[in-house]
N, C-alpha and C positions, 0 to 999 in steps of 0.2 A: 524376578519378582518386581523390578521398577517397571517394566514394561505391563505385569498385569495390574499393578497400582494404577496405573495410568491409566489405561482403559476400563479400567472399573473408575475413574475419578471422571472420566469424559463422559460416563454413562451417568453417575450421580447428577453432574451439572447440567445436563440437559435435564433431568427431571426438575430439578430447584428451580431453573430457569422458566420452563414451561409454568410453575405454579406461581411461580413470581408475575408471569403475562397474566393469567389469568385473573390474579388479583387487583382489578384495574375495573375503574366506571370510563375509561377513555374508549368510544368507538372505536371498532376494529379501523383501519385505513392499509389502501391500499400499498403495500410496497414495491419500489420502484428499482431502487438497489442492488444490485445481483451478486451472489455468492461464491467468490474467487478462488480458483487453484492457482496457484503462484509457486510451482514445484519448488523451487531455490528457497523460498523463507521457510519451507517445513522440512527440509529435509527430503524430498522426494526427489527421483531422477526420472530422467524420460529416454529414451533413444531419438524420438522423433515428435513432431507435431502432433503426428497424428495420433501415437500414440499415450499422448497427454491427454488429447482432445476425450479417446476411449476410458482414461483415468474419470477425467470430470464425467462425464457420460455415467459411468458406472456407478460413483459415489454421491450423485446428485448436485453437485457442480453447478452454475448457472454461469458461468464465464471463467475464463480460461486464457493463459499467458498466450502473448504470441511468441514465438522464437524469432528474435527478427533476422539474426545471420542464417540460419535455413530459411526461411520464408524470401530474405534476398538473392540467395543461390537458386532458389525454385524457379522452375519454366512453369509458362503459362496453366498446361494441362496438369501438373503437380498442384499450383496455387486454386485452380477450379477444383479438384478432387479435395484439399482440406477447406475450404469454405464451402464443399458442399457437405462435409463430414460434420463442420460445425454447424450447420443451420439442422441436419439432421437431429442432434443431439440437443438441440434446439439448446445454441448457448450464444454469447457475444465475447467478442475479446474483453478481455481484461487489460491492464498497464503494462507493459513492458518497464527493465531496466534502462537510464539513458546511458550509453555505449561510452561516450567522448568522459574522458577525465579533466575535470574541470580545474581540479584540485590542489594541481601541480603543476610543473613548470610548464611555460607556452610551448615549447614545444611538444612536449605530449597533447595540448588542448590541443595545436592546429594541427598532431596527426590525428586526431580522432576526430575533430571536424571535417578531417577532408573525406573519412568513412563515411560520414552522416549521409549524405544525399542517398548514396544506395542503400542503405539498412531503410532509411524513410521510405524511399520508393518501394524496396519490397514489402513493407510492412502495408501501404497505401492502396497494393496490390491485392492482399487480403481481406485489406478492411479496417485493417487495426489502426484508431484513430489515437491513444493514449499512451505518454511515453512519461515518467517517473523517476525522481532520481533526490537526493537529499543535502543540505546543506551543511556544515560541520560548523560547530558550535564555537568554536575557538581554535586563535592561529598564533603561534608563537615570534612571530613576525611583526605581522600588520594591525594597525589600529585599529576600532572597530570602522572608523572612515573610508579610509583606505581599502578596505577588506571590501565592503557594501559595494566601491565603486569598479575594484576587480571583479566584483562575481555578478555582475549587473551588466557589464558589460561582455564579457564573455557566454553568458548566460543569454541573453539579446541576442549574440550571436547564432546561437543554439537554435535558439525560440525563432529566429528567422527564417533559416533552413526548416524546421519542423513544419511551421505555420504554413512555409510553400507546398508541405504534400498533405497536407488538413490534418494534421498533430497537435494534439496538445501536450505542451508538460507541465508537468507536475511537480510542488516544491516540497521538500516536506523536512520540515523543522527541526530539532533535534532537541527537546528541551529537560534530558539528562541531567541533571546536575553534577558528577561527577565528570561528564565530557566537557561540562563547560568550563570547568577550570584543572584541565588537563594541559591547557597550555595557556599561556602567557595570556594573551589578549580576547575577552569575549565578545561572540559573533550574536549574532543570528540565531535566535533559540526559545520563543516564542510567537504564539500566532500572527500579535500585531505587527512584530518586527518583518516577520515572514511577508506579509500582507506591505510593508514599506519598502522591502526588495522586488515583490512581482511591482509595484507603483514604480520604482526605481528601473525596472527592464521595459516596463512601457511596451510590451506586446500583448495583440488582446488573447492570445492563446495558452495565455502562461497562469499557472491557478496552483493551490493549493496541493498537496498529499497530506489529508488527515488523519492522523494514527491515536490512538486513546494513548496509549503510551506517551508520547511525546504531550501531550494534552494534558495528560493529570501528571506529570512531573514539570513541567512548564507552569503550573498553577493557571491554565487557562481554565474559563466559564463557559458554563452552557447558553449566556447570553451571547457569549461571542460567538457560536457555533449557531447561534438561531439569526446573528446580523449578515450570516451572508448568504448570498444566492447559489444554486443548485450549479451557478455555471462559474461560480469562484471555485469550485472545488475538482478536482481530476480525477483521483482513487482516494481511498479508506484504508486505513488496515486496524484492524482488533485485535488488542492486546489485553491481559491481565498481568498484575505484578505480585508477586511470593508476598507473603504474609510475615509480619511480622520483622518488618526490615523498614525504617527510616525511611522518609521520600527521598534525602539527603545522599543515601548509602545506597539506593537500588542501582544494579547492574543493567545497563543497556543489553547485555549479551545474553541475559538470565530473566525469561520473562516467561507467561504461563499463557495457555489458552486463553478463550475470551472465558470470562463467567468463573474459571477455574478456582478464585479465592474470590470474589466478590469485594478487592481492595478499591481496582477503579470502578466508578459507579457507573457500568454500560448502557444501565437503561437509561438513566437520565443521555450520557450521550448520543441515543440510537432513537433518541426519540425528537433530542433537535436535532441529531442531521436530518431524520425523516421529514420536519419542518421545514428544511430546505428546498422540497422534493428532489435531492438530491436523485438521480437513476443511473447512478455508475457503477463498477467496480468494488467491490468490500474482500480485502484478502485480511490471513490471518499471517501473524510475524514474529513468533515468540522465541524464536533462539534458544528453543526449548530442548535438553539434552535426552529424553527418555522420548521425546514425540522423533525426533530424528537418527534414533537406533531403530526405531521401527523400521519394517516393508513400505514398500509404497502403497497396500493396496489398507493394510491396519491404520496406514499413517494419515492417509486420505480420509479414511472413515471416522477417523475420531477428529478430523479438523471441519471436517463438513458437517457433524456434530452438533460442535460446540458454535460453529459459524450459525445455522440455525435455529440454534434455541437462544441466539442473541436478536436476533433475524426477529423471531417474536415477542421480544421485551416490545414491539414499536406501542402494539397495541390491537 
């Protein structure tokens, strides 16, 4: 029964959504932004590249995760057979995961940076220009000083290596409320802070991860979201938050489609990033327990859904 609520609750919101577009004197514009399969944040698995690529393909998809550890194992004539799969299905990569754990102690950081070069280069081989990864809000340790200047610099590091195979990464905030004072010292957990760390790492390839979630628990504005450029920003992801829960008390782990309760206001966000001419990336992240008991093929269809009947709020 949760599972047909669910899909009868994905079909309602694209209808509300749709009639919510239509209610607008704003000229249609064109949109730039492509509509993400991001198998891992929904619950969906893959065997292969390629047969992701057929996932997005079939579900109306407009970009698509890279795998960057197969994509690095791949030979030549494997890497030409999925980028000719993906121009067929006429899509573009989407962000990957960043690989290296940043988060803990050096030596984990320097074994996972010494990975990087080869997951970059296969991923460069492809085509995949966009690499993602997020910052944690608080550290039971380090001050917020202290904190800014470890992950700035290790994070430089990152950004260095990526920069050299034409990578970008991506930052992306955390602005939970209960994460932030999960531990001792708070970090890092709004946009302008976010935006004083990429200034802090000083490389030009390092930019934003936008997610509605972290935006409207963050108490960020849509004037902040219309002050930056199309090339501060890396990837998107779209969220909705349960009804009827404090901003205070919402769960990071417990989140809802786009559009799903109409608590965060999507249109207003989807319509300044479109002011950005943002043209990247937009996946969906909702940690959502009834979209992730599904199949791959139900679970796909009702996030490509609800991905574009947000997709039309622009206007």
């Amino acid at each position: 029964m949760k599972r047909r609520a669910f899909l009868q609750s994905s079909t309602a919101l694209t209808a509300a959504a749709l009639a919510s577009a239509a209610d607008t004197t704003t000229p249609t514009q064109v949109r730039r932004m492509r509509v993400a399969l991001v198998p891992g944040s929904i619950g969906v698995t893959a065997a292969s590249q390629r047969e992701l690529i057929g996932l997005a393909r079939r579900h109306g998809f407009e970009a698509v995760e890279p795998r960057a550890t197969e994509l690095a194992a791949a030979g030549p004539g494997e890497i030409a057979a999925i980028r000719s799969g993906l121009a067929d299905a006429k899509l573009i990569w989407a962000a990957t995961s960043l690989s290296v754990d940043f988060r803990k102690d050096d030596a984990t950081f320097r074994s996972g940076l010494a990975e990087l070069p080869r997951l970059a280069a296969g991923l460069r081989r492809a085509g995949a220009d966009r690499i993602g990864t997020w910052i944690p809000p608080s550290h039971d340790t380090l001050t917020y000083r202290p904190n800014l200047v470890l992950h700035a610099s290790r994070l430089r590091e990152v950004a260095v290596i990526l920069g050299d195979h034409g990578i970008r990464l991506g930052l992306e905030y955390v602005g939970t409320q209960l994460n932030l004072v999960a531990k001792r010292y708070p970090f890092v957990h709004t946009m302008a802070e976010a935006r004083d760390l990429i200034a802090e790492i000083g490389r030009p390839n390092v930019g934003l991860v936008l997610d509605t979630w972290h935006w409207w628990t963050a108490g960020d504005t849509v004037e902040e979201i219309r002050a930056l450029q199309a090339s501060d920003i890396v990837s998107v992801d779209l969220n909705d938050a349960p009804r009827d829960i404090p901003k205070p008390q919402q769960k990071d782990g417990e989140r809802e489609l786009p559009l799903a309760t109409g608590v965060i206001d999507t249109r207003a966000f989807m319509r300044a990033l479109q002011a950005t001419g943002f043209d990247g990336p937009v996946r969906c992240e909702p940690f959502n327990k009834p979209l992730n008991a599904l199949d791959n093929d139900p679970a796909c269809a009702a996030v490509s859904k609800a991905m574009h009947a947000a997709m039309a709020l622009i206007g």
